[in-house]
C-alpha positions as CSV (number, residue, x, y, z in Angstrom):
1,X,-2.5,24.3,6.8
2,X,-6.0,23.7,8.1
3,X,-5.5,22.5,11.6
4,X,-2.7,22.5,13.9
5,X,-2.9,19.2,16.0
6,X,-0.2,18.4,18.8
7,X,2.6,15.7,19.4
8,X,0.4,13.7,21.5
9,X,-2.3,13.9,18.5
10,X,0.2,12.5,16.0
11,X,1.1,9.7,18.5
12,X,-2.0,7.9,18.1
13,X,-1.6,7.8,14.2
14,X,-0.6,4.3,13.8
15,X,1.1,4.4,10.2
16,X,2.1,1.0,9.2
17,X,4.0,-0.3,5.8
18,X,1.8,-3.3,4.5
19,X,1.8,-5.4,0.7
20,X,-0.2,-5.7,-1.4
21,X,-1.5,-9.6,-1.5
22,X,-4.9,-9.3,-3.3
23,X,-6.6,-6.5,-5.3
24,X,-10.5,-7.4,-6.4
25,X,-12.8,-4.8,-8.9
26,X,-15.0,-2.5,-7.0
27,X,-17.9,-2.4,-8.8
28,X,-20.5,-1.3,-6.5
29,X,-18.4,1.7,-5.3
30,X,-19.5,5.4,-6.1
31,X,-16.3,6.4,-7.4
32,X,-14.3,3.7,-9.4
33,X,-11.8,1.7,-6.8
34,X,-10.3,-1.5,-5.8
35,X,-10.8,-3.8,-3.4
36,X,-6.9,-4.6,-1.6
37,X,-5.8,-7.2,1.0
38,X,-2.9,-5.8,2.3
39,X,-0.5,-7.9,4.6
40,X,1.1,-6.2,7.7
41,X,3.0,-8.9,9.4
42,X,2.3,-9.7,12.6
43,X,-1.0,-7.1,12.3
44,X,-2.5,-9.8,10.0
45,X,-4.3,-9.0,6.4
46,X,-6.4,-6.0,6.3
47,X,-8.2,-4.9,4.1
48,X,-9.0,-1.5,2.3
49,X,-11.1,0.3,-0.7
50,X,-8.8,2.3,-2.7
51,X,-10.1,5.1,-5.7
52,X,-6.2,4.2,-7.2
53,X,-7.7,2.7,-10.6
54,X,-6.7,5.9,-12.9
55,X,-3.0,5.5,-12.4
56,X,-2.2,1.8,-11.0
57,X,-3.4,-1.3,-13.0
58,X,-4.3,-4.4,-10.7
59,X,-1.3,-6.6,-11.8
60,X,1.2,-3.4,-11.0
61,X,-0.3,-3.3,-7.5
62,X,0.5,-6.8,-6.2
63,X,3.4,-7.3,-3.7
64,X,4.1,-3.8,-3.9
65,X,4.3,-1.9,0.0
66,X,2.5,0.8,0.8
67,X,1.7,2.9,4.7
68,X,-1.8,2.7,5.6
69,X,-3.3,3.9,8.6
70,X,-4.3,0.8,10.5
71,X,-5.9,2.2,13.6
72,X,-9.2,3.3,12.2
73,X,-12.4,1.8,13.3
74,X,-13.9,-0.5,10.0
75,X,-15.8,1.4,7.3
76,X,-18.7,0.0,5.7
77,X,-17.9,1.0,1.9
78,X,-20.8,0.0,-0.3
79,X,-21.1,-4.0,0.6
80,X,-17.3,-3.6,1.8
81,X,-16.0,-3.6,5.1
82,X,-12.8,-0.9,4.7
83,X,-10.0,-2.0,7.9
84,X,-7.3,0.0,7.0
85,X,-6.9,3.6,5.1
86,X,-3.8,3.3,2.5
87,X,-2.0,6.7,2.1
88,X,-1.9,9.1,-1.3
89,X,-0.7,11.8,-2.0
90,X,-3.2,13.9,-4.4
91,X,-3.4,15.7,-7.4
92,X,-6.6,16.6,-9.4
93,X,-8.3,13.7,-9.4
94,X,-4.8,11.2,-9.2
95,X,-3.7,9.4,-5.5
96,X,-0.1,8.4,-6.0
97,X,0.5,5.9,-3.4
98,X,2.9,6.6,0.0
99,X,5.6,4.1,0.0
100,X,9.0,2.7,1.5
101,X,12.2,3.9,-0.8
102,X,13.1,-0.2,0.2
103,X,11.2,-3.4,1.1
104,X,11.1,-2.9,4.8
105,X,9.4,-6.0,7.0
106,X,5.7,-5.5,6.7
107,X,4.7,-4.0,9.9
108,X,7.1,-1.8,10.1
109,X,5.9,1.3,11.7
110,X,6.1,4.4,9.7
111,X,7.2,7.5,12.5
């Protein structure tokens, strides 16, 4: 464990389940990634860079849900403007992707 936040800390996490509407090539990124649009209901589209390419092809990746952080200020990635931080769990070099066990409404917040 590295740091040891509080409750209060936690609280303003806002974890959110979104799908996967639109994922683009990344080909001015550092590391390889994609490009996602990510619909969270009444949130709107965000969306976010993700280094996912080793273990999820682009066709897999559409209208599937995943939790993102959506709370973060934007993030200029390359000549991409990052809205939202998509979850992974990681091993090595592989993120597996957080998701809902069902199709929940997308928006749904993840607590």
């Amino acid at each position: 464990m590295e740091k040891i936040i509080t409750f209060e800390d936690f609280t303003k996490v806002d974890l959110r389940v979104g799908t996967i509407i639109e994922v683009n090539d990344f080909p001015n990124a550092k590391k390889p990634a994609y490009q996602l649009a990510i619909d969270f209901g009444d949130l709107g589209i965000k969306k976010s860079s993700a280094q996912i390419t080793t273990l999820y092809k682009k066709k897999d990746l559409l209208n599937r849900q995943i939790i993102a952080v959506v709370n973060f200020p934007k993030k200029q990635i390359a000549n991409f403007m990052s809205e939202c931080l998509v979850m992974g769990a990681v091993k090595e070099d592989d993120v597996f992707l957080l998701h809902p066990e069902a199709k929940v409404k997308n928006g749904t917040q993840v607590s």
